[in-house]
Every structure is written in structure tokens, then in C-alpha cells.
N, C-alpha and C positions, 0 to 999 in steps of 0.2 A: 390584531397585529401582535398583541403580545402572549399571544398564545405559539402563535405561528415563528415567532424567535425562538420561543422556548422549546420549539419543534426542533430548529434548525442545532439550536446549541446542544439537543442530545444526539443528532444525527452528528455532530461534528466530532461528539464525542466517546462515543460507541458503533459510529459505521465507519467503513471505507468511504475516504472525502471523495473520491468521483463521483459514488451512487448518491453523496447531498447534489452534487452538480447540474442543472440543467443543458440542456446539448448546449445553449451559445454561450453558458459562463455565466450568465447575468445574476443567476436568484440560485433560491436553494430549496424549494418546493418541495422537497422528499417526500413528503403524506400529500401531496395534491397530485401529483404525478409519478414519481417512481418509483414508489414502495406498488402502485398498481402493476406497475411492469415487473417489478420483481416478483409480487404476489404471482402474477401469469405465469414465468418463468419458473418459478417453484412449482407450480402443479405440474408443468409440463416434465420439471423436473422428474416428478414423484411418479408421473404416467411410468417413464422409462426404466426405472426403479423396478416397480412392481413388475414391468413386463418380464423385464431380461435382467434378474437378478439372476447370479450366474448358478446357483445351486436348486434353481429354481422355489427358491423360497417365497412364498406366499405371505402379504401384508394381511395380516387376517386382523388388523387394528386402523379400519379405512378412518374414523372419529380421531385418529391423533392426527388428522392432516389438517389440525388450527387454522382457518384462513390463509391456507397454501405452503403455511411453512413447515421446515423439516422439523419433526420433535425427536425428540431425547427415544421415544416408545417408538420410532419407525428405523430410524437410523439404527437402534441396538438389536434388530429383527432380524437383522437379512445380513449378508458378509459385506457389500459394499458398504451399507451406512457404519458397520461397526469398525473397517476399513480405514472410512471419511473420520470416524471420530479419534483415532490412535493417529491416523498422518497430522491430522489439525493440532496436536500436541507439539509438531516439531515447527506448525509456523507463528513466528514473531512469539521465538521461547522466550526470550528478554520479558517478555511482558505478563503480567498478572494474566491466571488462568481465565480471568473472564473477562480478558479483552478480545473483540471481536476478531475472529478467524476465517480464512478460507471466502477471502471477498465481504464480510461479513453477516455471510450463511450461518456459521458453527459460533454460538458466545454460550460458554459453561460456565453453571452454578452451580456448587455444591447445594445439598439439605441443608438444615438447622443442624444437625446435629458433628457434620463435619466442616460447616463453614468459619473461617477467619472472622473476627469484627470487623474488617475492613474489607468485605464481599460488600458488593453497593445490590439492592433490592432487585432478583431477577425479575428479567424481561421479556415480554411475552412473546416474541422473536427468538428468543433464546433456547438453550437445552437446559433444564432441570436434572442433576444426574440423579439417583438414588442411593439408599442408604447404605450399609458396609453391613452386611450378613454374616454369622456365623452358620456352621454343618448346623445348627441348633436352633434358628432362627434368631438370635439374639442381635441388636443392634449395635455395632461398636461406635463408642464417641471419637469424635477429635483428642482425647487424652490420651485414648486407649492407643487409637492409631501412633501417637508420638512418642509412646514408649515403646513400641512394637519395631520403628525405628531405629530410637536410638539400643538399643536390643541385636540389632542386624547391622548398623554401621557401627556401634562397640567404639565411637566417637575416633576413628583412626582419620578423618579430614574432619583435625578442627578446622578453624578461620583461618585463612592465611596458607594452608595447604593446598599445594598446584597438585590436581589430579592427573594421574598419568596413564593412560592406557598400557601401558607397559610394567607398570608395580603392579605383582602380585598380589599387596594387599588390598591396593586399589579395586583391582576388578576382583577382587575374590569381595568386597563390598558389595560391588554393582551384581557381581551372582548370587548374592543371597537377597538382593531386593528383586532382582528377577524373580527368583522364586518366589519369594510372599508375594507377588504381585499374580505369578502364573498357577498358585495355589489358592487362590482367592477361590467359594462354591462356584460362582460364576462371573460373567465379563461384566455387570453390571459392579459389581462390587470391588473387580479389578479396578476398571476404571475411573472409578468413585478414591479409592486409594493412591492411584495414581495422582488424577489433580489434585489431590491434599497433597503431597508429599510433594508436589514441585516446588512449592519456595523454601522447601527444606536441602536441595539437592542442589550440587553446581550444574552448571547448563550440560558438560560436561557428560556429569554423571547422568542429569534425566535424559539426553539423549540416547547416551547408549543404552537407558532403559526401555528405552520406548524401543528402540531397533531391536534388540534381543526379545522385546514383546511378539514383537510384530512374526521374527524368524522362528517362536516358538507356538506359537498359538496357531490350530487347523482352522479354529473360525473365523481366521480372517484371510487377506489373501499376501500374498510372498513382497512383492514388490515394494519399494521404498525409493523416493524420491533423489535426482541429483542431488549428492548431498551439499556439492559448493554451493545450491542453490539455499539449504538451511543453514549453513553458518560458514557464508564466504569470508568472513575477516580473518577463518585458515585458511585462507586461499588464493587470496587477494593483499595488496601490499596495504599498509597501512595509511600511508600519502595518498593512496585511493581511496579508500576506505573515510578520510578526514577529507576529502574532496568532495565525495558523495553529500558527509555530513555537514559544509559548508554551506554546500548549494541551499541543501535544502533548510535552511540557516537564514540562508538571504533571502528564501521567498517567504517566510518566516513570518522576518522585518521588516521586507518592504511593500506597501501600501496596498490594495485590497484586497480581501481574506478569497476574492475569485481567484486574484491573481496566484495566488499559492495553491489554489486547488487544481485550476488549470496546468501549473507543472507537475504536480504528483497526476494527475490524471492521464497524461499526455505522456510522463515517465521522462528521464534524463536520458542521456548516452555519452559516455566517458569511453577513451581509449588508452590502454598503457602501452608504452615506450618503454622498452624491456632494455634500454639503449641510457635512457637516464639515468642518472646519480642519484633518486630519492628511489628508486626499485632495483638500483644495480644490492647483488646481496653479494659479490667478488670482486675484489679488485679487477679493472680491466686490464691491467697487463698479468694477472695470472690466468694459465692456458686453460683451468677449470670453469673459466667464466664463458666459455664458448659451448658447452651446455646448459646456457640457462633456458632452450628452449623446451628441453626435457624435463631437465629437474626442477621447476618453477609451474612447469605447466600444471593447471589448477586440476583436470582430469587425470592425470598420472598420479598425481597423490590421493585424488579424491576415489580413484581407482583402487591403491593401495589401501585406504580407510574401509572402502566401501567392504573388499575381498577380506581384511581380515574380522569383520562385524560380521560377515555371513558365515566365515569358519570360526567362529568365537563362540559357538553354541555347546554346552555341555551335555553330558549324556543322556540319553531319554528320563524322561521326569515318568513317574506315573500316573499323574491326572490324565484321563484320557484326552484333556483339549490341547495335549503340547504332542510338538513335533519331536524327530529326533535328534540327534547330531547331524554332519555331512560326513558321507562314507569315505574311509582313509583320509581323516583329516591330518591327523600328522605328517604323511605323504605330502600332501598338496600345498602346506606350508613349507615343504623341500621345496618342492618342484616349481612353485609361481616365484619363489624367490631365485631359485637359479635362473627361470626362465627375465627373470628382473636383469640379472647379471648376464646372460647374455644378449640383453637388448641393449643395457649399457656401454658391453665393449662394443659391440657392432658402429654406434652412434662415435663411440671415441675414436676407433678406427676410421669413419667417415673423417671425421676432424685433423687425423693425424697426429693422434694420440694415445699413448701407449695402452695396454690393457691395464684391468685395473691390479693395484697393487693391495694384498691383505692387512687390515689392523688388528695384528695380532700380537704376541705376546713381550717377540722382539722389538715393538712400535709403541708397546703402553707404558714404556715407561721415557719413551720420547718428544723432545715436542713436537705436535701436530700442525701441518702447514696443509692446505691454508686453513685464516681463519673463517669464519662464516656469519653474516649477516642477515638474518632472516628478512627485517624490516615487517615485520607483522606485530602492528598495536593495536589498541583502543583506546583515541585519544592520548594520552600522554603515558598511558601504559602499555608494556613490551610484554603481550602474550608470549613471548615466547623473547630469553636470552640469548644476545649475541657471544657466540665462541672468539676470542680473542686468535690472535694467529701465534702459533706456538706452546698454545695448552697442553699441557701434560696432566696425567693419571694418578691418584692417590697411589701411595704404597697398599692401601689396602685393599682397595678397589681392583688391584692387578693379584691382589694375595685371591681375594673373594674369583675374578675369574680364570686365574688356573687354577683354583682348586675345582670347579665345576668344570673345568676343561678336561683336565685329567681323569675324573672319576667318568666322564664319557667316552674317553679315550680308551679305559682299561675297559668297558663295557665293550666296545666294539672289537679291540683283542681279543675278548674273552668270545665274541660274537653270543652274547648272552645280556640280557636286560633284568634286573630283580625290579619288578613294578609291584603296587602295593598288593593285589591281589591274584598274583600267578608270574611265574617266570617265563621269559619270551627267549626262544634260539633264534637270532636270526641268522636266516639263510636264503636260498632262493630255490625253491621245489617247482615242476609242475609248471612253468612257464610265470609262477609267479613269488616277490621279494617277501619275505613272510616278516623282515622285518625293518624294512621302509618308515612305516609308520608309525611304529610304538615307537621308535628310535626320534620322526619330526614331533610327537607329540612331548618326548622326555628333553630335546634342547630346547623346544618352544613351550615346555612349562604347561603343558594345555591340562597334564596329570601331575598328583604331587608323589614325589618320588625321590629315590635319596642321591639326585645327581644333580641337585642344584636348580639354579637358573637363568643359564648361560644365554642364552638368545635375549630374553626382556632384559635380565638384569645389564647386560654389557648396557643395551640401550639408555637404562635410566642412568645408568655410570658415564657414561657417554655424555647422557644431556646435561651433564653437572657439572664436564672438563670447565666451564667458564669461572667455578668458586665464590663466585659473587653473590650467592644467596639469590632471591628471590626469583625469578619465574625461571625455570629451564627449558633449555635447548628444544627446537624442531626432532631430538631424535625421542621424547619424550613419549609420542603417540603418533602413531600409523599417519593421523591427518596429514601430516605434514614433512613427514622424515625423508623421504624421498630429495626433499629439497638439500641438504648438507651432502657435500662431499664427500663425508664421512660413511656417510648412510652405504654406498657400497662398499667402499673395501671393509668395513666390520660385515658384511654379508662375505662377501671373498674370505673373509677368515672361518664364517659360520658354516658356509658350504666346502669348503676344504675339509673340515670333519666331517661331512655326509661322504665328501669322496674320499677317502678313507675307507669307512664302511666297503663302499662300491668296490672298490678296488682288492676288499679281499676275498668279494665275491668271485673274481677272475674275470677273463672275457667268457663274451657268450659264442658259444659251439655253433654248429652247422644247425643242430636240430632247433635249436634256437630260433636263427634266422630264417631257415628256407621256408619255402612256401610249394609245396611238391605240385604239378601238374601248374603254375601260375606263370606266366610272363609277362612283365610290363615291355613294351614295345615302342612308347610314344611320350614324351612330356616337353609339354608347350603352355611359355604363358604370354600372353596376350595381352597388352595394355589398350583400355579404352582412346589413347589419345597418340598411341605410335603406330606406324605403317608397318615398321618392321617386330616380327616378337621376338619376347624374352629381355624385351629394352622398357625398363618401368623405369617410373618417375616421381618426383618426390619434390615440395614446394614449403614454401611458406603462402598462410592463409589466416586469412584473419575472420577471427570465430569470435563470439557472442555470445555471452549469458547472460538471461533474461534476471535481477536478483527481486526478491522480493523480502528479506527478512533483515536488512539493513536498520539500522536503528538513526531515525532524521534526527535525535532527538527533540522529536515537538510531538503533538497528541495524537500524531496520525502518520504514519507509513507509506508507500508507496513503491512502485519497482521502477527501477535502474539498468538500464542494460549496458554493459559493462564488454569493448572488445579488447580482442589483444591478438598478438600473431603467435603463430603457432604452426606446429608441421603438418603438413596433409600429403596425401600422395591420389594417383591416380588409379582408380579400382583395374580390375584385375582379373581375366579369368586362366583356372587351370585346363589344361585339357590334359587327359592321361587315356593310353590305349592300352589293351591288355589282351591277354590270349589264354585261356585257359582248355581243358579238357573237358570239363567236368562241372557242373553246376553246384556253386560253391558262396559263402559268403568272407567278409575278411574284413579288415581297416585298413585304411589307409590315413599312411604321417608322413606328411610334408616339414622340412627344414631347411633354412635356409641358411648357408656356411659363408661365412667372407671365403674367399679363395685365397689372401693373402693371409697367412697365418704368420705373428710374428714370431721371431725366433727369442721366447721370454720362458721363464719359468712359471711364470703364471698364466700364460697363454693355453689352458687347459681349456680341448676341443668340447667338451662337453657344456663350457661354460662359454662358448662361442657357439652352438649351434642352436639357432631360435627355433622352435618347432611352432610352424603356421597355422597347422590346422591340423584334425586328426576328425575323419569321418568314415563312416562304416555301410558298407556297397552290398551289392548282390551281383553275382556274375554269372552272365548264362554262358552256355559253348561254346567255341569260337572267340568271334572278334567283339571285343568292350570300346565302347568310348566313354569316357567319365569326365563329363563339364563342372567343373566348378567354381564360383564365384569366389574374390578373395571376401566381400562382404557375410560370405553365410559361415565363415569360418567358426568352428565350435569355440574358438579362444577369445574371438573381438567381443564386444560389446555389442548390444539391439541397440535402436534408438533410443537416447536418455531423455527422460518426462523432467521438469523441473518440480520446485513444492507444489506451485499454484494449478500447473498443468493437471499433475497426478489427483489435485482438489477438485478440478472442472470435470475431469474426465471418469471419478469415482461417483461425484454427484449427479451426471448425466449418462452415467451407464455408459458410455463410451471408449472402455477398456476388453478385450477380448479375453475370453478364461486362460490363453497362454499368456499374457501380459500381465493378468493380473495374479499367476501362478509362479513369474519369475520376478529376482531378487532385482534387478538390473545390474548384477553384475558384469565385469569383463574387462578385460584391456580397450583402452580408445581407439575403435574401427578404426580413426583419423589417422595412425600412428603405427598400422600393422608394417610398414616398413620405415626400415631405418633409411638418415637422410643421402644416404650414399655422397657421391663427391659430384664438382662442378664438370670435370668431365668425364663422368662415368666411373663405377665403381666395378670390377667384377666380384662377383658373388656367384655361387653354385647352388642349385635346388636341388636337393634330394627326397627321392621317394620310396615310399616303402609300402610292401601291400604284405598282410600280414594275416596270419588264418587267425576265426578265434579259436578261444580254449574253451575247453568244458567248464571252465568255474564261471566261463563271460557270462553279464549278465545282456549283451548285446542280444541272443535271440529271443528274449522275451521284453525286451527296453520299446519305448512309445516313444519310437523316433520320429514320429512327426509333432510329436511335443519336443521331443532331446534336440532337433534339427533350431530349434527357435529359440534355443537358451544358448551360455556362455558353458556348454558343463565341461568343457576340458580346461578348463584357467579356473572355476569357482566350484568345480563338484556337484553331487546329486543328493539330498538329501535321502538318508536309507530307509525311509519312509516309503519314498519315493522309487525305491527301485534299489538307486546305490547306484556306484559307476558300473557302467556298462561294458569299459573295459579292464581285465583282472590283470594285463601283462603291466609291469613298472611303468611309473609316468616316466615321459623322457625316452622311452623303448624305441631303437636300440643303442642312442647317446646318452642313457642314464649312466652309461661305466665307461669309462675313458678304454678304445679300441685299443690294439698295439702298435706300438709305437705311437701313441696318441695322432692317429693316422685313419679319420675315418673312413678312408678311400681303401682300407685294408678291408672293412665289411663287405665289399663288392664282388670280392675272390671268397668264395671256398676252401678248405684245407689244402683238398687236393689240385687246388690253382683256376679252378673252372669257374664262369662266373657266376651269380648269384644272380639267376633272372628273374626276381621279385625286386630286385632293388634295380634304381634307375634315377640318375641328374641329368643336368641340364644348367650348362652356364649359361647367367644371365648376367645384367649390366642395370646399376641403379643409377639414376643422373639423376643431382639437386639445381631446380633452378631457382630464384630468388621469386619470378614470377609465376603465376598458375598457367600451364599447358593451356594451349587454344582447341578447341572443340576434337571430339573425336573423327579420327579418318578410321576409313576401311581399311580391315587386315589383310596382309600379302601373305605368300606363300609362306604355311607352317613350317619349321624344320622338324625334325624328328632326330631322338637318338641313333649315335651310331656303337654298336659295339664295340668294345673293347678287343684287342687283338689279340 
């Protein structure tokens, strides 16, 4: 009997408490019973492994499969296992490297010679990693490692330093630990390096190490887990968050140790009321508080984190096992942020609320209304400071951003960039902006260069407005910045300087636009749940995250699922006809316009028109019909996997080589339309069909791979191809039309219409409830020409 406690008190203490569990609760048998099932479960596991490893890599080490379990020598062989062992870094990070992971399948121990004294005896269940190699063979110690360290972070986050995604010096840390990490001779030694160095790192920082791992290295695969699902306490209010950890508190302390197993096993379900005083983060009589379902929504930020972690990659490394950057990344930091800002007015226009207004230079030395209340802690500490209502800007901090204002101002006059290693003209040749991108990479800092750095730096200036010292603001890091009000209009003042640029590009010409021998003829959309088309629909819903890295504080874990309401709408398909002469291919962009445009100076059509989807056809002779779904959109989001899922689904081979080849980036499919009004919004769809160029890399792109990623909102890695299409993102609303009048694109110089292009008013209704089942569709309309 007393063996058999001592059984139970290490399963209590190194497994997931369900797998101590027996089905009715009663006993804790783990070695009598369910370490058998587990055993079975792991071979079965390991069969699927070696079958349909996706690179077809060969276990050619059958002896490391120890009595069923995964070892350290199978997992580091093949891309899924090396996969399983970089994802399992990101669950339950709070906790010491060799607390059981991933169900617990994955518990990692360093060697002797880089383990802690406070590593407890690894276990035969466990991963053993190995030792840290030199080009030379030579073995590095744990000493060596920690000057090697402090060497690379140059001690800039002592104790007490809040890490910022947005400080330069910050991430120019976490870039140079990427690199030692992704220069290690091989991944054995990387990842040996790695688990040492996490209790040296803020959570923070190891995170974003692991994700730049992951987006850097060919030997393993793209995809990375929901991130609210690895660390919701950005995501999630804090009274939730201490809700979660009450519960599990009180099962804790009261009376048998089944009874506390049975609810971690069985999991919680909380719901937040976005309507309550302990999560309201606006006053409710300011009109900004009637978008908390936007800018609180946990996917909308975790969206923004997500997209800028996948463009946060630097330039190709030379090790042959790293990837490259993503092509026109500077570009694509424009373009997702405007397309940011026009999803935002679109939603305030639903509300009846002005566009948005810029924080610029006129406004920094103003107070700020409102103020902002994040509500995100830990425990009795404020991850993140509240902005008081009527904060105002250092004198300095306003000297520091116009002077980075201006010296990119006088770049753009001059239409010339001095970058470190060659001067850039920008102009627009050839169907394509030649300098878009060095221009998004020199305000977004991605290169160092002598024009500042206006994009982060406003940010970390921004998350300071409070002056109260210790932790700052939501605008801090991507996680989370979405959430303040602030967060757009400083983007309305950052892309006001891109359109500039635009605008001294001119408009674009006939040659430009047309499409010679092409006709669109037809555009119809279709709601799954209305009789009549071109009538979409738009709802509250209440959604669901599965959490699994909450911290109970007690010796063991468990997942929570966590609802809340949120907008959804009703899918959608396009339909477009076409008429061509000649066998041909081209793209086609969809965008969708409010039709009431306000009469504002900052009502700039470019930053009102959301571009929906952008996909690339083939057209034979005659008559085209072109179906499309609003779900297979190149901009939304695929299905998001949560930590635990993307764990189940790597250890049992039950991921598909494009799933496990994509980032999961994208905007929230949920969310592809804004929430329109109660009775009915009008709005106009415009379409455009567009030839390619000689530079596209569209005829030679694997669009039955491109078709199953986000790559018009996240890019393509140029590894990978590069983007496909070379015309401007945002083509032809990248440059404000004339008279800021994009119904002027539809005419020709010489007045005659442009039959490549083609709308279609529609109408979006919000109902509080979800639509009742789909009806059959009535008679399509069709365009009618213009007179």
C-alpha cells in the first residue's frame, strides 16, 4: 500500500491529474491501469509517426521506442516530433522546463553538464535532451552558456524592465538570441540551449523566441498554435482570469483530493459579460465604448500579435536550416494596417460614428480623451497600465516624433530613401511601386536607418502617456494594442504619411486599369440564410476558447473553457460572370465601400475601402462563371488549432502537409464583414479583374497550396515563391482616385466605361440574434450598365 501512494504522489506530481484518475473518480491506479492505455496509445501513436511523417522521413532508431514511449532520439528525427518538442516550449511557459507537457507525453531534462541543481532526477517517461556542441566537437557547460548570454542581451532588461515588442532595443535582444539559437551546428544543440536559457528570459521574451524559431527553421513545420490559447491573461480580463484561479482554489481546499481531480478533468466553463463594470475598459456613456466588440475581441488582437510575429523575421541568415524573410514586408506592414483602418471606420460608421480622427502632431501636445482601461492583471498586478483620461505627451517625446516625422517626410519629397547599403528612387514602373516597401520597412524600423523610429517609437511613447512608472500601456506590444482607442487614430496619422507618398505618385492611367478583350457582366452575392441576394447578415455569437495554460496556482493544471459574444456573420458566396475573347488568365479584388461616405477630412476613400478577397482565375472564350465562397478568402483566417490541439494533432500525425506548412495566420473568418446597422446598411461591392504582369509570380505559384493559406493579409515567404502578385497591395485603392471618388475608376479618360470593373449594391443588417436556417436562393440580379 505504501508503495502504491508513493505511485500516486508522483503521478500527482509530474502527470496531468485526469490521467491519475480512474473513469468513476474513486482511486488513482495510474501503474495498474492507465499508464497501460497510455503505453498502447503511444505505440499507436508512434505507428502513425513513422508511417506519414510528412517528409517521408524514416525512424531508422525502432530501440528508442522504450516501452511505448516518445524518446528524445525519435521526436528529434523526423519534423513532426522536432515540431511536438518547440510547440511544448509554449505550454504551461510559467512552469519549470521539466514540468510535464503536452497531456504529459513531453517532460524535458537537460544533461549534467547544462542542468540547474534544482532539475529533480529525469524520468524514464521523459525526454533526455543532449549536450550543446561546438563546429569542433567541444562540449559547452552551463557557465559557458551564461556568458554567451549575457554577451547577447548586454544586460539592457535588468529586473524590473517591462519588455516591449515595440522597443528597438528590446527586439534587437530577442534578434540576437534568435540567432545563437538558429546558429547552434544542429537542433539538437539549439534546443538543448534553448531549455537552459528559459529561466533566464521573461515569458515575453522566450515566447517570441520560440515563434521566430519556429518561422525560421526548414526543419520543422510553419504553423503555430492560437496564441490566446498560450498566454490568455493578454487576452482575457483579469476578474476572469482571478475567477478561473479562485475556482480552482476552492477545489483545492475542499475535501477530497478526487473531488479536485474530477473538476480539472471535466474542465470549468466561465462566461464574460462585456456589459459588466469589472471588464467594461470605457466608460459607458463614452460613444468609444460601443466598439468593445471589436477592439477587445481576443482574435482581433491575437490576430494583430499573430501577423506581426510572422513579418518580424529578418533577413535570410546563412545556415542552410533557416528560412527567409516574407516578401515585401515593408509593404504589407502598410497595407494590413490600413486595411486595419478600414475595418475600423466601416464598424464606426455601422454605429454612427464619425471616421476616425489622427494622433498627430497637432493632438501630442494635447490631452487625450478618453482614457483607457485595459483591466488585464495577474493577481494583484497590472500587466498592463491604465491611461488616465486627458494624458498628455512629454515635450520630448513630441521633439523625438517630429523629428522622425520629418526626416521621412523630406524622404518622400525628395522620392529617394538613403538606406544603409544602396539608395532607393521611389517611383512606380511597370505596373509595379518600386518603393512601397523600403519606405513600410524605414517607418516600421524592420531596417536601421537614419530616419528614426516613428511607427514603434510613437507606440512605446504612447504606452508611457500614464507617467506613473511601472508597467505600461496596451500600446506597448502588438498583443494587445488593438484594444485602446488610441491604437487607431496614431495608425490614421502613420498611414497618412504613406498616403502622401501615394499621392505623389498621381492617379493611375487607362493602361493601368484596363483589361483589353475582358468583360465582367455579372456580380451577385448570395447569403446562405436570405431569399433574396446581395442582403448579408451580421449577428452576435457566442464563441468559445478551449484555455489550457492558466496557471490554478496549485501543483497541477487543467483547461477552462472560457465563452464570450462576439460578431459573426452569415457566409457568403460570390458569383461573377465574365466575357472575354481570348484565353487568358488575371486576378481578381473584391472591395467592399460603405456607400455613405462622410463628408470629413479624414474620410479618405482608400481608408474606407476593405478589400475582401483577392484570387487569381483562368478564363477560357466566351462566357465565365466564377463562384466563390466568402470562407476561402485569401485574407481570412483557416481554422485556428488551439496549444493542446496543434500537441494531439502533431503527436498522432493528424495534420495535413498544408496545415502543417501554414503559419495560421489571417483576419477572423468570423469578422469578414462589418456589423452593418439594425435596419440594413447600404454598402457597394466592387470588382475588379485585372491581367497579370510579367514580373507576377502568379504563373508559376502552387495555388492549390496559395488557395489554403491567408497570403493576401500575411504574405509568402520568398523561399517560398514570394507573392504572387507584383501589382501594389490595395491595387487600384492604394492611391486616393480623383476627387477622392472611386466611382471615377469606372469611366475611362475618354468617358466610356471600364468593362473590367464592375459593383454591385448590397445591404448588411445586424441582428442581435443568429439568422434561422438557410432558405433557397431567388432570382439572381445582375449588373446593369451605366448610361
Amino acid at each position: 500500500m505504501r508503495i502504491k501512494l508513493l505511485k500516486i504522489l508522483f503521478c500527482l506530481k509530474f502527470m496531468h491529474p485526469s490521467v491519475c484518475m480512474d473513469q468513476d473518480g474513486s482511486d488513482f491506479d495510474i501503474f495498474y491501469r492507465e499508464l497501460e492505455s497510455t503505453k498502447t496509445n503511444h505505440v499507436a501513436t508512434l505507428t502513425v509517426l513513422e508511417s506519414e511523417s510528412l517528409n517521408s522521413e524514416v525512424n531508422t532508431n525502432v530501440s528508442s521506442h522504450i516501452e511505448g514511449r516518445l524518446t528524445y532520439e525519435y521526436l528529434s528525427t523526423n519534423k513532426h516530433g522536432r515540431h511536438l518538442l518547440l510547440i511544448s516550449l509554449l505550454d504551461e511557459v510559467r512552469k519549470p522546463y521539466w514540468f510535464p507537457r503536452s497531456g504529459g507525453v513531453i517532460q524535458l531534462f537537460l544533461p549534467q553538464s547544462l542542468a540547474p541543481t534544482d532539475q529533480p532526477p529525469p524520468v524514464a517517461t521523459g525526454q533526455l535532451l543532449q549536450e550543446i556542441r561546438t563546429a569542433e566537437g567541444q562540449i559547452r557547460t552551463r557557465e559557458e552558456v551564461i556568458k554567451i548570454l549575457n554577451d547577447k542581451e548586454d544586460f539592457i532588461l535588468l529586473p524590473g524592465t517591462t519588455f516591449s515588442r515595440f522597443n528597438i532595443y528590446h527586439m534587437a535582444v530577442v534578434r540576437r538570441l534568435v540567432s545563437m539559437f538558429t546558429t547552434e551546428i544542429d537542433f539538437h544543440s539549439m534546443l538543448s540551449m534553448m531549455v537552459m536559457l528559459k529561466e533566464f528570459l521573461s515569458e515575453e521574451m522566450f515566447v517570441d523566441s520560440v515563434y521566430a524559431v519556429i518561422q525560421l527553421r526548414e526543419d520543422v513545420g510553419f504553423i503555430i498554435p492560437n496564441v490566446v490559447t498560450v498566454q490568455p491573461e493578454d487576452y482575457f480580463p483579469g476578474a476572469l482570469i482571478e475567477e478561473i484561479i479562485l475556482k480552482g482554489k476552492k477545489q483545492s481546499e475542499g475535501g477530497r483530493v478526487k473531488r479536485q481531480l474530477r473538476y480539472y478533468a471535466n474542465s470549468g466553463e466561465l462566461e464574460i459579460n462585456w456589459s459588466q463594470e469589472k471588464y467594461r475598459t470605457i466608460p459607458e456613456h463614452d460613444p468609444e465604448c460601443q466598439l468593445w466588440y471589436f477592439r477587445e475581441d481576443p482574435l482581433v488582437n491575437a490576430n494583430h500579435f499573430h501577423w506581426h510575429q510572422v513579418l518580424s523575421n529578418t533577413a535570410k541568415l546563412s545556415h542552410t536550416s533557416h528560412s527567409s524573410n516574407l516578401d515585401r514586408r515593408g509593404e504589407m506592414f502598410y497595407f494590413m494596417h490600413r486595411q486595419l483602418l478600414c475595418r475600423i471606420n466601416a464598424e464606426r460608421l455601422s454605429l454612427g460614428m464619425d471616421v476616425i480622427e489622427p494622433y498627430g502632431p497637432e493632438q501630442w501636445a494635447k490631452p487625450f480623451y478618453p482614457g483607457y482601461d485595459p483591466k488585464l492583471r495577474t493577481g494583484a498586478v497590472d500587466r498592463y497600465s491604465a491611461r488616465p483620461p486627458g494624458a498628455t505627451m512629454f515635450r520630448s517625446d513630441q521633439y523625438t516624433l517630429r523629428n522622425d516625422m520629418i526626416m521621412i517626410q523630406t524622404a518622400i519629397d525628395q522620392m529617394s530613401l538613403s538606406l544603409f547599403d544602396r539608395t532607393v528612387k521611389m517611383e512606380y514602373r511597370n505596373g509595379v511601386d518600386t518603393g512601397i516597401s523600403d519606405l513600410g520597412d524605414v517607418v516600421e524600423a524592420y531596417v536601421k536607418s537614419m530616419y528614426g523610429d516613428l511607427h514603434n517609437g510613437g507606440h512605446t511613447i504612447i504606452a508611457r502617456l500614464h507617467k506613473t512608472g511601472g508597467a505600461e500601456g496596451v500600446m506597448s506590444t502588438p498583443n494587445v494594442a488593438v484594444r485602446d482607442p488610441i491604437f487607431s487614430r496614431w495608425h490614421k496619422f502613420v498611414d497618412d504619411g504613406f498616403q502622401q507618398y501615394k499621392k505623389k505618385l498621381g492617379f493611375y492611367e487607362d493602361a493601368d486599369l484596363d483589361f483589353p478583350g475582358v468583360m465582367l457582366t455579372g456580380l451577385t452575392l448570395q447569403s446562405q440564410s436570405a431569399s433574396d441576394p446581395n442582403a448579408l447578415m451580421t449577428y452576435f455569437n457566442q464563441a468559445s476558447i478551449k484555455l489550457n495554460s492558466i496557471d490554478f496556482k496549485t501543483e497541477r493544471s487543467s483547461s477552462v473553457k472560457v465563452k464570450y459574444t462576439r460578431l459573426d456573420h452569415v457566409p457568403f458566396t460570390y458569383t461573377i460572370t465574365a466575357q472575354v475573347t481570348k484565353s487568358t488568365r488575371g486576378m481578381v479584388r473584391i472591395f467592399l465601400i460603405p456607400t455613405n461616405i462622410p463628408d470629413s477630412p479624414n474620410a479618405d476613400i482608400t481608408q474606407l475601402a476593405i478589400e475582401m478577397d483577392r484570387f487569381h482565375v483562368t478564363l477560357a472564350p466566351g462566357d465565365n462563371t466564377l463562384t466563390r465562397k466568402s470562407t476561402e478568402s485569401s485574407f481570412v483566417t483557416k481554422p485556428r488549432v488551439s496549444l493542446r490541439e496543434l500537441q494531439d494533432m502533431l503527436r498522432t500525425s493528424q495534420i495535413s502537409e498544408d496545415e502543417f506548412n501554414w503559419s495560421g495566420c489571417g483576419w477572423p473568418r468570423e469578422m469578414a464583414l462589418p456589423r452593418g446597422k439594425e435596419d440594413g446598411m447600404p454598402f457597394q461591392v466592387l470588382a475588379v479583374l485585372s491581367p497579370l504582369l510579367e514580373s507576377d509570380r502568379a504563373t508559376s505559384a502552387d495555388w492549390g497550396s496559395m488557395e489554403k493559406s491567408s497570403w493576401s493579409w500575411c504574405g509568402v515567404r520568398t523561399d517560398k515563391g514570394g507573392m504572387p502578385d507584383s501589382r501594389p497591395m490595395g491595387f487600384p485603392l492604394d492611391r486616393p482616385p480623383p476627387s477622392n471618388n472611386w466611382t471615377s475608376l469606372l469611366r475611362k479618360d475618354d468617358g466610356s466605361l471600364r468593362r473590367n470593373f464592375l459593383y454591385q449594391d448590397i445591404t448588411i443588417t445586424f441582428s442581435q440574434d443568429q439568422p434561422g436556417p438557410p432558405l433557397p436562393p431567388q432570382t439572381r440580379s445582375t449588373w446593369t450598365p451605366l448610361a
